[in-house]
C-alpha positions in Angstrom: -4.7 33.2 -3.0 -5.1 34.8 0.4 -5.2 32.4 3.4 -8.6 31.7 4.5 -8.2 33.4 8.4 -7.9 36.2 6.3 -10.8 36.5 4.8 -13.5 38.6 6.3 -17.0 37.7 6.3 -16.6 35.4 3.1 -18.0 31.4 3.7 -15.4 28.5 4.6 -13.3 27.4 1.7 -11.8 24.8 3.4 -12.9 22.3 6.3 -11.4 19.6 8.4 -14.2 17.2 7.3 -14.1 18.3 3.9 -10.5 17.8 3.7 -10.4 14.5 5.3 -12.9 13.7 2.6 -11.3 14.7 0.1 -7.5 12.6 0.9 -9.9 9.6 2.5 -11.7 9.2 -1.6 -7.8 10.0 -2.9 -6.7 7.0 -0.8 -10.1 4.6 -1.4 -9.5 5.6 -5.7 -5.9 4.4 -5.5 -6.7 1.0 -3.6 -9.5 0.5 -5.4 -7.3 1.1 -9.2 -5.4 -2.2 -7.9 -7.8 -4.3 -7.3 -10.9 -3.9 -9.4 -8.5 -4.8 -12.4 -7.5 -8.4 -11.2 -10.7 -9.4 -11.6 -10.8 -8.1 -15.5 -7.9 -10.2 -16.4 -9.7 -13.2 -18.0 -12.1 -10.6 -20.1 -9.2 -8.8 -21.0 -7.1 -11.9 -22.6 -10.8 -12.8 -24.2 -10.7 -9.4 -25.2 -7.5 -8.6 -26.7 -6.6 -12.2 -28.2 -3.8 -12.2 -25.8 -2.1 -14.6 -23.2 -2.3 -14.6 -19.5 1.0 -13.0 -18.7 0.4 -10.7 -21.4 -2.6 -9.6 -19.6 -0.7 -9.7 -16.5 0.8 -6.3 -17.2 -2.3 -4.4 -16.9 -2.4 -5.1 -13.1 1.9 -4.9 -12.9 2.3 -1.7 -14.8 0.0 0.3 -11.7 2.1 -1.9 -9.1 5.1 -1.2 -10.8 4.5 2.5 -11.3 3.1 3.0 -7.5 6.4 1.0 -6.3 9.1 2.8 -8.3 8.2 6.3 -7.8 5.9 7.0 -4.4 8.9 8.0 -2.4 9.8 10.5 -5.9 6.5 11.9 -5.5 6.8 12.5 -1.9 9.4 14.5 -2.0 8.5 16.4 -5.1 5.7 17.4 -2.7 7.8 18.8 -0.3 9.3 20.9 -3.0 7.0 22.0 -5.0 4.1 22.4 -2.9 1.6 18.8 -1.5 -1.4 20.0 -2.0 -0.7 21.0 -5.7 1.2 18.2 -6.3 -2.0 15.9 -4.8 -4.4 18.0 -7.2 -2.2 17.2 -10.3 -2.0 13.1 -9.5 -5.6 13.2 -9.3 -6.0 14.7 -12.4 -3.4 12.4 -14.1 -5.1 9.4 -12.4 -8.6 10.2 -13.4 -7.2 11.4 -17.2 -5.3 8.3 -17.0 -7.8 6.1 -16.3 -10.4 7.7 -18.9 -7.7 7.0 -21.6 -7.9 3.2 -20.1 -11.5 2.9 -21.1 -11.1 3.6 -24.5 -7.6 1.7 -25.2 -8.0 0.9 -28.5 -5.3 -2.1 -27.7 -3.7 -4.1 -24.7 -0.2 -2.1 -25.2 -2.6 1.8 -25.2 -4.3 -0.4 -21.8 -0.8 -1.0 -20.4 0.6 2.1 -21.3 -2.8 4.1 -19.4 -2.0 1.7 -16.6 1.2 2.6 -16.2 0.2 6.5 -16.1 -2.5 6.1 -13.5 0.1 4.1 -11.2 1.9 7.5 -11.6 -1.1 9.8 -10.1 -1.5 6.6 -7.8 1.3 7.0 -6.4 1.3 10.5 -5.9 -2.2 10.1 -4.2 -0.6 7.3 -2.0 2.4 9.0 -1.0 0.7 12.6 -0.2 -2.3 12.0 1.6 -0.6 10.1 4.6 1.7 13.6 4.4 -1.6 16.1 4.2 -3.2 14.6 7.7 -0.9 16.8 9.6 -1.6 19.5 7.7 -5.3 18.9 8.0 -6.2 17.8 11.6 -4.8 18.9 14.5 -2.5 16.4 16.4 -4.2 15.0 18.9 -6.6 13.5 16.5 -3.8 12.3 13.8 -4.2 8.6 15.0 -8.2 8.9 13.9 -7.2 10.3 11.0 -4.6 7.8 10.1 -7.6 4.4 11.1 -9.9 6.6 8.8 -6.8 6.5 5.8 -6.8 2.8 6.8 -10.0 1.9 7.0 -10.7 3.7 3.4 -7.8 1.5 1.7 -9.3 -1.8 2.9 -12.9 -0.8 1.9 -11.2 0.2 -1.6 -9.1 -3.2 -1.7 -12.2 -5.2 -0.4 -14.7 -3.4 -2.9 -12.9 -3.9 -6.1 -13.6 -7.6 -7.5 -17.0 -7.3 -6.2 -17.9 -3.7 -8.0 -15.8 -4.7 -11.0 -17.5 -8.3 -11.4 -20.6 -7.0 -11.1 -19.4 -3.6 -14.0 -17.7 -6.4 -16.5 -20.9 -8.6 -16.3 -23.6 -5.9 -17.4 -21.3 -2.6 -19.0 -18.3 -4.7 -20.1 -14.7 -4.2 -18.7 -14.1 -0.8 -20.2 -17.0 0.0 -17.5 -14.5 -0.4 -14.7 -12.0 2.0 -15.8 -14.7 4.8 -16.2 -15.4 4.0 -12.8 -12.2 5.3 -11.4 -12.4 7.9 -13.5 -15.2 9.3 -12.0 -14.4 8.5 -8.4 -11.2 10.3 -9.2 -12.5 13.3 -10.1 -15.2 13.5 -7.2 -12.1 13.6 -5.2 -10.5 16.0 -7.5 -12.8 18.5 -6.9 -13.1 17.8 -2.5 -9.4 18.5 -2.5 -9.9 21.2 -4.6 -12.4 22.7 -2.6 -11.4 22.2 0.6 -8.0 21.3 1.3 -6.0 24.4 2.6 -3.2 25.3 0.4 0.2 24.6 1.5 1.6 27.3 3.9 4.8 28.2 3.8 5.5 25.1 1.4 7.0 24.8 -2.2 9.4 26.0 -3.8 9.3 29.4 -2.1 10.9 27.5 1.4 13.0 25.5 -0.6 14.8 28.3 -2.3 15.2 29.6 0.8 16.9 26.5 1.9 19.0 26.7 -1.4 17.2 23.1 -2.1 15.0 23.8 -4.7 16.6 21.2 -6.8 15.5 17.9 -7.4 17.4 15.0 -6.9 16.7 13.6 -10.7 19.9 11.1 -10.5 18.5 10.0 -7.2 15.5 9.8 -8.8 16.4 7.4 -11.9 18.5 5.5 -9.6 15.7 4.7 -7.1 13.1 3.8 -9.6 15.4 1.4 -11.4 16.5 -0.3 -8.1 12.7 -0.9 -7.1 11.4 -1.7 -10.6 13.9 -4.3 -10.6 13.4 -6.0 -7.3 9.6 -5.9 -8.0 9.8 -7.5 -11.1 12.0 -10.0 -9.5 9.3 -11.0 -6.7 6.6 -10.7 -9.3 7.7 -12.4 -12.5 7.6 -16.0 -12.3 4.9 -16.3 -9.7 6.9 -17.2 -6.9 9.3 -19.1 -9.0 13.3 -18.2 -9.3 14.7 -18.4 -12.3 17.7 -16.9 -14.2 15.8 -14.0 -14.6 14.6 -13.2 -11.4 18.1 -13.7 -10.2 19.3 -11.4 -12.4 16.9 -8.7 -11.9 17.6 -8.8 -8.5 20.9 -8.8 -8.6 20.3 -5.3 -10.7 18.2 -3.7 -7.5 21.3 -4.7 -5.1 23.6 -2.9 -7.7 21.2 -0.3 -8.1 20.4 -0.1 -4.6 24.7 0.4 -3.7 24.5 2.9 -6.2 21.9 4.9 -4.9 23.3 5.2 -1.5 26.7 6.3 -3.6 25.0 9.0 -5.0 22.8 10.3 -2.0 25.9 10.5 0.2 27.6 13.5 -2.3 24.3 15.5 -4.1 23.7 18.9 -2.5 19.8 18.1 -1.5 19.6 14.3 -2.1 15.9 12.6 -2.8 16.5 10.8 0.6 18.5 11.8 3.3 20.5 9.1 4.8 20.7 10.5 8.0 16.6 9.6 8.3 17.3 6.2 7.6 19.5 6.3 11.0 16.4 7.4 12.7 15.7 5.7 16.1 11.6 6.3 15.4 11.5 6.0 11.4 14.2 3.0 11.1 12.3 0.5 12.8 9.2 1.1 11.5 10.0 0.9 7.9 11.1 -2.4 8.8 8.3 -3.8 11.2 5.9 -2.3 8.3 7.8 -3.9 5.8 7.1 -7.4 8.2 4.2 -7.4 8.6 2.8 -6.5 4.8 4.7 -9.4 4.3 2.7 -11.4 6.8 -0.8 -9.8 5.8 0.1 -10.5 2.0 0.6 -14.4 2.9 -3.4 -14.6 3.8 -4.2 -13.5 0.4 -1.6 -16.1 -1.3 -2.6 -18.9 0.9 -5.9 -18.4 1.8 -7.2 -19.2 -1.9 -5.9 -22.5 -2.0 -6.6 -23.6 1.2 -10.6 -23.1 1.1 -10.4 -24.3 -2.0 -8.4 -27.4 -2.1 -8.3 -28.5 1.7 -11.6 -27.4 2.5 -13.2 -28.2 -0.8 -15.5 -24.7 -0.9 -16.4 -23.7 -4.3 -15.4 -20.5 -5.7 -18.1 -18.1 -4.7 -17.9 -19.6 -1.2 -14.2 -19.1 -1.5 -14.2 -15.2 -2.4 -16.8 -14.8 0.6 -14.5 -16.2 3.3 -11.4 -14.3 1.4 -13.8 -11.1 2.0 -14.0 -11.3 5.2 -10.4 -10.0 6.0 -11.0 -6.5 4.1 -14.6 -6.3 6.1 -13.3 -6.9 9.1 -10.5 -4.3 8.2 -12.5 -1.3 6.9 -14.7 -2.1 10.4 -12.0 -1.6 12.3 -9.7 1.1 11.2 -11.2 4.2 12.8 -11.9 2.4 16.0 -8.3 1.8 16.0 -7.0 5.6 15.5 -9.1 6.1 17.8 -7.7 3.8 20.4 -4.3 5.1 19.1 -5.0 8.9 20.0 -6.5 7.8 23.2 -4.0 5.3 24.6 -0.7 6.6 22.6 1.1 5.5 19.2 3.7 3.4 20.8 2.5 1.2 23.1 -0.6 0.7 20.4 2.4 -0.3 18.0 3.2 -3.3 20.5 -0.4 -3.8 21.1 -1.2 -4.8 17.4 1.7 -6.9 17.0 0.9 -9.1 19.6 -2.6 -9.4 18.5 -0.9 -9.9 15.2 1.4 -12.8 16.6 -1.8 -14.6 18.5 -3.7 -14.0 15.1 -0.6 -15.9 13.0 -0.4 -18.8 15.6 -4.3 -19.1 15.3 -3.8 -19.5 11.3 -1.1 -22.2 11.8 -3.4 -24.1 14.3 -6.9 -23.4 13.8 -8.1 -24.2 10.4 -6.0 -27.6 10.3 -8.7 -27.9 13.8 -11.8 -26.1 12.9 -12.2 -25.8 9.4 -14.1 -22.8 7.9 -14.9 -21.7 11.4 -11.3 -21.9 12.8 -10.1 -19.6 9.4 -12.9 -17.0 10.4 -11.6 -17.0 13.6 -8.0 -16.3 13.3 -8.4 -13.7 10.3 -10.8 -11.9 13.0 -7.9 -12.1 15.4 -5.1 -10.9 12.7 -7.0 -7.8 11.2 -7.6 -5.7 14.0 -4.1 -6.2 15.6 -2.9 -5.1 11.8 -4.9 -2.1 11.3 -4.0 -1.4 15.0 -0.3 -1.4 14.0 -0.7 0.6 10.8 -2.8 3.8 12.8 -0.3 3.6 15.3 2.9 3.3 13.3 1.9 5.9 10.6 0.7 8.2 13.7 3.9 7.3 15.4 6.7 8.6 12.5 4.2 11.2 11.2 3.6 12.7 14.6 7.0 14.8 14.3 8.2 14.8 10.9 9.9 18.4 9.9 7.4 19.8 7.7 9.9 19.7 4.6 10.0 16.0 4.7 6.4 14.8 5.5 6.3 13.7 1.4 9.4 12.0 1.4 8.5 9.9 4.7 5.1 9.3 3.6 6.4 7.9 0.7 8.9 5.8 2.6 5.8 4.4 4.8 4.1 3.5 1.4 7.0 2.0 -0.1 8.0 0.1 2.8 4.3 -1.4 2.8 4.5 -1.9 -0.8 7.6 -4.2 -0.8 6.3 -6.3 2.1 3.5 -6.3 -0.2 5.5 -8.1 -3.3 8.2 -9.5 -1.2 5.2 -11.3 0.6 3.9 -12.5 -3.5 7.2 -14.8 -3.7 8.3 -15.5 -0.3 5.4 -16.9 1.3 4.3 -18.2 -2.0 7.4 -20.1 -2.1 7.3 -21.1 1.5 3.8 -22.6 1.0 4.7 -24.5 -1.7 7.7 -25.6 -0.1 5.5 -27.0 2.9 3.1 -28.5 0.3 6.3 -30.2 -1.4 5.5 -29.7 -4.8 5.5 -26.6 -7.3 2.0 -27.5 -8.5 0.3 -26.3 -5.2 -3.0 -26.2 -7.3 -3.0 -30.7 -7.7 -1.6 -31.2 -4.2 -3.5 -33.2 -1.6 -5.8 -31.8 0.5 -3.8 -32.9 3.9 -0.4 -31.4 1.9 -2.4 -28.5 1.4 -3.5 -27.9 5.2 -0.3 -28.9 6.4 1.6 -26.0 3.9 -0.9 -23.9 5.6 0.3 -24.3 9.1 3.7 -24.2 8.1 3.7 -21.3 6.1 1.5 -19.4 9.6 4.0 -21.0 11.9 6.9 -19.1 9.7 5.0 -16.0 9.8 4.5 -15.9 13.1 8.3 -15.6 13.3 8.6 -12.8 10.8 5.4 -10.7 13.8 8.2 -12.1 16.3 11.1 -10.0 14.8 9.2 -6.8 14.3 7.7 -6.9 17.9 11.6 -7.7 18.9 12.3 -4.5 16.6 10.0 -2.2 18.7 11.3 -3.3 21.5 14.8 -2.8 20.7 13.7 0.7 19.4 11.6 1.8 22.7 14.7 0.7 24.7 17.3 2.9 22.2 14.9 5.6 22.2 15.0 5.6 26.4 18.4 4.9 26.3 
């Protein structure tokens, strides 16, 4: 297809707007496929005759799937082209998620699960790669709040949407849902996001790297499959199992670096993993999903059991976060293309360290009120941090690797994400002092809560001790 500035007198195919669009809905579908099924669980085990933790895999199978394979995807992007690649996940999500609704049985449901986690994770991994490609750079930072602020309105919109689908169109309801969403961005990237210039396979054979790394591949999915199912399984519990499986990600993970070091063109370079900008924030991102992931596993129990608020008082407080989140997220690319990616970086971790020591201290004080407070002091110094650091390693990316590093940023989010499931679970209930955090006390309960804020506050600490170190290497 000719390029568009080529085109003589013919309309527009393709706009900035409409492209931001279109990767903003590809990015609100995929956060909204996680969440709006957590809510569904209970219906489903109604449902299907079936147990809890059977049940359980509809929601693992996407995380699973999205985990394993979005820095895979990313790089298959670079090869064979991102915007073709981003055109077929949305397809295979919104197929996907069609053959979900009709699941005759809870292995089919699983099984569709696990397929849209694939076009999830294609949709996760590319559209953080497509913004440079889209908008020009001075604006990346909005663009990168707007990515932001359409995953927490996605995250924040799905137990409320799918509560209210499962009460009056039953649960299959949900899963046409996404379907359709999917396909409404289908067709804006479709329509208006340029094609990719000078991308594919055409520069990679030019390279002599049109192969893909398929060993790499295996390797890397295995070794992250493993160590999610081994933060996941159990619910924050260790057992022989969980020990085992992540003993398998540390092999797997050794093996992987093995195999990188000697292919021709390798899924993952090592050398970017030495990078003085991408380095560091894989690891601060890593933190603070950690951190962020700890309100969400705490929270619950702490309106509920030290505070005493019922359960629809409960889910309003826990709203609150993903509100305050969706509000923010433009403001702050916006502050980020104004004031500059790195010093925004330190900006939202120290807002993120003041918000941490106000949920250690607050709600023990305050109550309800001091909980509010302190999320509204976390949020925006975390969406902050996410504009900037996206905008940050993004900003000057060779175009043959903007997949593979966008799927790096994802995954590093992602496991902060499940790492935060078990660790800060078990911290809490370590605090608490007993594995049944559900029965304890209310004052064991509040005082868990503290503790578990006061040791996330250390984790903020180390990254905003990382971005210093890496400001002072990069000077250096």
């Amino acid at each position: 297809m000719a390029d568009i500035a080529e085109t003589r007198g013919a309309p527009l195919r393709h706009s900035t707007t409409g492209a931001l669009a279109g990767l903003s809905l590809a990015m609100l579908v995929s956060s909204l496929g996680t969440s709006i099924a957590n809510v569904a669980l209970p219906t489903l085990s109604a449902a299907f005759a079936a147990s809890f933790p059977a049940v359980q895999w509809v929601v693992l199978a996407y995380l699973l799937a999205i985990t394993a394979l979005i820095v895979s995807v990313g790089r298959l992007g670079d090869v064979v082209g991102r915007r073709l690649l981003l055109i077929a996940g949305l397809t295979l999500f919104s197929a996907a998620s069609f053959a979900a609704a009709l699941a005759p049985s809870l292995a089919m449901l699983i099984a569709a699960r696990a397929v849209q986690g694939l076009g999830a994770a294609v949709m996760m991994a590319l559209t953080i790669a497509l913004v440079g490609e889209t908008v020009p750079k001075q604006r990346t930072g909005s663009a990168m709040g707007l990515l932001g602020t359409m995953s927490a309105i996605g995250t924040a919109l799905g137990p409320s949407l799918g509560g209210v689908l499962i009460a009056a169109l039953g649960w299959r309801s949900i899963f046409l849902v996404n379907a359709a969403l999917g396909a409404v961005a289908l067709l804006a990237v479709w329509r208006f996001l340029p094609g990719d210039k000078g991308a594919g396979i055409d520069r990679a054979e030019a390279k002599g790297a049109a192969r893909f790394d398929m060993l790499g591949t295996l390797l890397l999915a295995a070794t992250l499959a493993a160590y999610a199912l081994a933060m996941t399984m159990g619910r924050g519990h260790f057992g022989g199992l969980n020990i085992a499986l992540l003993g398998g990600a540390i092999v797997g993970a050794a093996l992987f670096v093995v195999a990188e070091a000697k292919v021709a063109s390798p899924l993952v370079k090592l050398a970017l993993l030495r990078d003085p900008v991408l380095a560091p924030s894989l690891a601060m991102n890593a933190l603070v999903s950690t951190v962020m992931m700890a309100t969400l596993v705490v929270g619950p129990f702490f309106l509920s059991r030290a505070l005493s608020l019922g359960d629809a008082a409960t889910g309003a407080v826990m709203s609150i976060g993903p509100v305050v989140s969706a509000f923010c997220g433009i403001i702050a690319g916006r502050v980020v293309d104004r004031l500059g990616a790195a010093a925004m970086v330190m900006a939202g971790l120290v807002l993120m360290v003041a918000g941490c020591i106000a949920l250690a201290v607050l709600p023990g004080v305050f109550g309800v009120v001091g909980y509010v407070t302190a999320i509204i002091l976390l949020t925006p110094g975390y969406q902050l941090f996410q504009a900037a650091n996206n905008t940050a390693v993004m900003a000057d990316v060779d175009s043959s690797e903007r997949g593979v590093v966008s799927g790096m940023l994802s995954l590093s989010r992602n496991l902060g994400l499940v790492t935060g499931t078990a660790v800060m679970g078990a911290v809490f209930a370590f605090a608490v002092g007993t594995k049944d955090v559900a029965t304890a006390a209310p004052a064991a309960v509040a005082g868990g809560m503290g503790f578990t804020f006061a040791a996330a506050t250390g984790l903020v600490a180390l990254a905003v001790a990382i971005a210093v170190a890496g400001r002072r290497g990069r000077i250096a």
